[in-house]
Wavefront OBJ file of the C-alpha trace (Angstrom):
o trace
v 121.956 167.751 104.532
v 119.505 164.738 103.099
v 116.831 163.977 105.336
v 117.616 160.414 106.793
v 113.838 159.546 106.873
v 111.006 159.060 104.812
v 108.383 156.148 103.873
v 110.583 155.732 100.474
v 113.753 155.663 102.780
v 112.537 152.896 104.831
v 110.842 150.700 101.694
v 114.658 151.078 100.057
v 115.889 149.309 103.760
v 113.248 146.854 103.608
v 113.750 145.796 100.382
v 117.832 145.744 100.994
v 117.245 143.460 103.949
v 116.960 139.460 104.072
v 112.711 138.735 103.743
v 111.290 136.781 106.754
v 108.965 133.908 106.671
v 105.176 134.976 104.875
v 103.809 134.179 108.188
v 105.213 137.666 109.249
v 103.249 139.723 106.564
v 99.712 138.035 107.615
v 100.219 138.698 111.380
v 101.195 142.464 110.245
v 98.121 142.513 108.032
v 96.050 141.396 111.046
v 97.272 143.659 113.251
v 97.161 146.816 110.679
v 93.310 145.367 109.934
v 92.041 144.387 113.805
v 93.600 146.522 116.495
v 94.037 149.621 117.635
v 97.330 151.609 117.593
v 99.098 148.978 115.080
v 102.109 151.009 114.681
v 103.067 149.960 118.217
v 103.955 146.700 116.169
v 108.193 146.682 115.534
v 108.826 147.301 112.227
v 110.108 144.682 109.995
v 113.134 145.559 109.717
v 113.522 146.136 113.623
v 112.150 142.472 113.776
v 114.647 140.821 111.242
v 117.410 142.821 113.624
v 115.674 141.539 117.040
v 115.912 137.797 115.002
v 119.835 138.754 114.374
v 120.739 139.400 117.585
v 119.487 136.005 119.101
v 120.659 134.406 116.762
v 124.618 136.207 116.608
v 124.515 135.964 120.322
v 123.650 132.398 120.810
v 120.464 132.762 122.935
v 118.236 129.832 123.905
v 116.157 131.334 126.675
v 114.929 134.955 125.708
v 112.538 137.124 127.922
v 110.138 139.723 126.537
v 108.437 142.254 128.502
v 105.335 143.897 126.103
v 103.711 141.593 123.682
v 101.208 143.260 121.923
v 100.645 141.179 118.332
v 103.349 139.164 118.317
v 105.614 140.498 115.708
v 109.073 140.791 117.390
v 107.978 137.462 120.004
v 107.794 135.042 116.640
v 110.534 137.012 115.287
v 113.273 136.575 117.990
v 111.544 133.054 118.476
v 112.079 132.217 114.862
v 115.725 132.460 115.486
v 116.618 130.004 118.619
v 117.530 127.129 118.442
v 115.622 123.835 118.869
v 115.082 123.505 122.587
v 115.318 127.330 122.877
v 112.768 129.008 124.916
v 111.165 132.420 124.959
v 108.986 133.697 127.641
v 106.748 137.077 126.998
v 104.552 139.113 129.008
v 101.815 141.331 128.409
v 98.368 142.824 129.702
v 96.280 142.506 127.030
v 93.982 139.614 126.242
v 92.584 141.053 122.874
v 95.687 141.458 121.373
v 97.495 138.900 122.246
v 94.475 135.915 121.280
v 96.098 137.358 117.847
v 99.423 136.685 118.746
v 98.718 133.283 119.734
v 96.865 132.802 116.679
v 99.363 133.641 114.230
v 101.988 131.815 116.593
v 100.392 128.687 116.093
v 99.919 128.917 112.349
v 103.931 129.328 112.519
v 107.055 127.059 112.711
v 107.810 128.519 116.002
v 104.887 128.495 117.993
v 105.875 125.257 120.272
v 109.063 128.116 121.728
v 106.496 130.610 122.830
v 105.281 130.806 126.468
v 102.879 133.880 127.208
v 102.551 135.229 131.196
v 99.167 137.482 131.193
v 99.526 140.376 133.973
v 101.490 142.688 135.325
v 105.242 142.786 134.349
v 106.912 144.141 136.701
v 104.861 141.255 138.769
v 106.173 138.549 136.613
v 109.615 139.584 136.334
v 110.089 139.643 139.998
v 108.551 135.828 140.461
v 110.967 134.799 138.058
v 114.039 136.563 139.922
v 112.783 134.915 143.156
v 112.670 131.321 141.209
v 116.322 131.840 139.841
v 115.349 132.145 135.986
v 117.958 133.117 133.854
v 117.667 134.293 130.594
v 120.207 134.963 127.466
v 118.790 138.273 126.173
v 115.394 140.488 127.422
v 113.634 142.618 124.829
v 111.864 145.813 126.872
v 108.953 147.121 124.706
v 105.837 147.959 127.230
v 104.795 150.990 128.966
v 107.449 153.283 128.975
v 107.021 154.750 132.779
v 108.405 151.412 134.023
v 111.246 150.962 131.768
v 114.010 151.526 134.803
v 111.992 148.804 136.552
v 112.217 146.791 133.982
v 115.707 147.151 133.485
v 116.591 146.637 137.171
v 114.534 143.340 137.078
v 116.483 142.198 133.777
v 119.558 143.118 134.772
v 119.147 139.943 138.167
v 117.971 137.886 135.260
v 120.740 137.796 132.638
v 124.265 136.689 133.052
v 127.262 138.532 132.696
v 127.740 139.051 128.827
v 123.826 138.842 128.239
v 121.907 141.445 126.369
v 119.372 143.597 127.003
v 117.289 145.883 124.427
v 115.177 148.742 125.346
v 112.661 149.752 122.360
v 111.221 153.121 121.084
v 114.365 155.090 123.212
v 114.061 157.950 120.601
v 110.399 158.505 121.133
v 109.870 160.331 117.720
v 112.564 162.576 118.993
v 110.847 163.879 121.671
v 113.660 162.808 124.036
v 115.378 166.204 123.167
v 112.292 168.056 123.925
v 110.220 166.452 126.939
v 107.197 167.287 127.498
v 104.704 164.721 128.090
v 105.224 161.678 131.024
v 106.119 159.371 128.182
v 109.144 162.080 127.706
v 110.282 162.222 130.545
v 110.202 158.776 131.074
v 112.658 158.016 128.339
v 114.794 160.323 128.950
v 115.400 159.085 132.409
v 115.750 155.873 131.384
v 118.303 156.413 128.581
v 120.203 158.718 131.525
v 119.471 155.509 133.628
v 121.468 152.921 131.389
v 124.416 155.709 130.486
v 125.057 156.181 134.042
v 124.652 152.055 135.177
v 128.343 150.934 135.758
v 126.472 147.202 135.362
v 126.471 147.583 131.265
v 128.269 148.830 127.933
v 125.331 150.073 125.652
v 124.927 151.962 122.240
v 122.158 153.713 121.660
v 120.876 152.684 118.128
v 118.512 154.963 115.970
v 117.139 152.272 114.046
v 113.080 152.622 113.490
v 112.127 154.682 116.589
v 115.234 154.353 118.776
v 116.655 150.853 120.277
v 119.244 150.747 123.196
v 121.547 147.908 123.419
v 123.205 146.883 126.025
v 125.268 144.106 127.294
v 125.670 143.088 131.163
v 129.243 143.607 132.067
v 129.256 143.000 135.962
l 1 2 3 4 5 6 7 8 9 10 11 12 13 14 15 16 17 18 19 20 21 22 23 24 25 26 27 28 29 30 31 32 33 34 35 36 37 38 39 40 41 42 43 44 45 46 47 48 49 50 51 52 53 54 55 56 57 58 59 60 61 62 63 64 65 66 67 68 69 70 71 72 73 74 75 76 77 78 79 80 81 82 83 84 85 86 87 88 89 90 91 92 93 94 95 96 97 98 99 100 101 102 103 104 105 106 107 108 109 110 111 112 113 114 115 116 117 118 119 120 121 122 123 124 125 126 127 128 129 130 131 132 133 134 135 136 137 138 139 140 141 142 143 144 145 146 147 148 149 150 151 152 153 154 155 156 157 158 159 160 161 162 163 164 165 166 167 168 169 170 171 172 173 174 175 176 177 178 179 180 181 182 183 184 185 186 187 188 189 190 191 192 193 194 195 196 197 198 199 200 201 202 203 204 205 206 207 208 209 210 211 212 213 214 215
């Protein structure tokens, strides 16, 4: 059996898939250049998919929970329509002064609100304010993905999505072993068994679940 993965694999995708704007390739430049851990960045073809989905489902108010760089934010933002909003939330001041950067220098930039601290924090503030959002993209630390969920799930409407990123974990979800692991694999046990959503667990880059709010 042909092994489904390789760098030459994944260039063949790439180059089989609609280009984005330049913009994208100088932000992932930057990030492979600047910061630590830049493969925490989606890939490009992950963000051309994340741009897809907002735009096939119609979203104008999008919620992301993990920031880093910016990729998949000015990708998803790239996508909504004018008026559209997206709202994303991270921890990190170093990396995302990058994001903003790169943001700015973009089309999109003026669709972009960032929310510094704690997640789970901001998510629940905008539950309590009666936010609603068409589609949340989970991508942050990985031991609060079911909180995260839970929190998206009182923010989306019936029929909204949800994605969960890096639900594969390399693989390791079929052998746990570190906290990371087991995180994961609760969480993808999590969304199977929530009678809230329909989901399909994608294995595109390193593992995407998709879901859509059904009650």
């Amino acid at each position: 059996m042909p092994v489904l993965s390789s760098d030459a694999l994944d260039e063949f995708i790439f180059a089989h898939t609609s280009p984005q704007d330049p913009c994208f390739d100088a932000l992932r430049e930057d990030t492979y250049a600047s910061l630590d851990m830049p493969q925490m960045q989606v890939g490009r073809v992950e963000g051309r998919l994340l741009e897809f989905l907002v735009k096939i489902s119609g979203a104008r108010r999008v919620l992301e929970v993990g920031t880093f760089s910016g990729y998949s934010a000015m990708s998803m933002a790239s996508a909504l329509p004018e008026g559209g909003e997206l709202i994303t939330c991270d921890v990190d001041p170093q990396a995302t002064a990058m994001a903003r950067r790169h943001w700015d220098q973009s089309p999109w930039g003026d669709r972009i609100e960032l929310r510094l601290g704690d997640a789970r924090e901001t998510l629940a503030q905008l539950v309590d304010a009666g936010e609603r959002f068409d589609l949340v993209f989970i991508d942050a630390d990985k031991g609060s993905y079911v909180r995260y969920f839970e929190l998206a799930l009182e923010l989306i409407e019936i029929g909204g999505l949800i994605l969960a990123d890096n639900t594969l974990w390399s693989g390791r979800v079929l052998e746990p072993e570190s906290d990371n692991d087991h995180a994961l694999v609760r969480f993808n046990a999590f969304v199977r068994d929530n009678p809230r959503v329909e989901q399909v667990l994608l294995s595109v880059r390193d593992g995407i679940m998709l879901c859509r709010k059904i009650s």
